[in-house]
N, C-alpha and C positions, 0 to 999 in steps of 0.2 A: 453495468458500469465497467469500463475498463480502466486500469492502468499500467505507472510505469513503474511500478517497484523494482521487477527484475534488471530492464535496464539501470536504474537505480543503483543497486545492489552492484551491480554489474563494474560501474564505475568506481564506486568504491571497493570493491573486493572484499563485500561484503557477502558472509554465507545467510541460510536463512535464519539458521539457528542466531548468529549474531545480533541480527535485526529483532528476533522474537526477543532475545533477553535483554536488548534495550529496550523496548518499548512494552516488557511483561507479558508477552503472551507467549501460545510454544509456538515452535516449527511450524505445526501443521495450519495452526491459523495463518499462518502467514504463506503458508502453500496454497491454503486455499480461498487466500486473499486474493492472490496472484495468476489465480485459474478461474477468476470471477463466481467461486460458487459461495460465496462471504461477503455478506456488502461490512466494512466497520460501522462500528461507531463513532460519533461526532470524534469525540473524545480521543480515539483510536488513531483516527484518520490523521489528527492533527499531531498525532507523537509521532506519527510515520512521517511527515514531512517537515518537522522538524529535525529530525537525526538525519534528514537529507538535505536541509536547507531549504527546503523550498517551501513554497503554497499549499495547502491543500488541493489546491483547483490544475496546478503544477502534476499534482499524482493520481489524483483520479478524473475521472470525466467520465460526462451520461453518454453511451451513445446517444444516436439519432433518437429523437423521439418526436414524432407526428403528436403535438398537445390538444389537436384536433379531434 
């Protein structure tokens, strides 16, 4: 799964610590959000893109996948 948190983040001038204490988690989940080694949760995903305005679907996305 990738996304776009950091750009995100980016535009708002948002640190990560900022983002983690709006949405309750630390730093580092949101580090390792951001470096694909964290998939969120449902729950997660949607307070993340809510403090950004956007979709869920807006900040994250599956790469490719062959469903075959």
């Amino acid at each position: 799964m990738i996304n776009t948190i950091r750009v995100e983040r980016a535009i708002q001038r948002m640190t990560q610590q900022e983002l983690a204490a709006r949405v309750g988690v630390t730093r580092q989940t949101i580090t390792s959000i951001e470096v694909g080694k964290y998939v969120p949760s449902t729950v997660l995903a949607l307070k993340i893109a809510f403090v950004f305005g956007k979709s869920v679907d807006e900040i994250f996305k599956l790469e490719a996948v062959d469903w075959e």
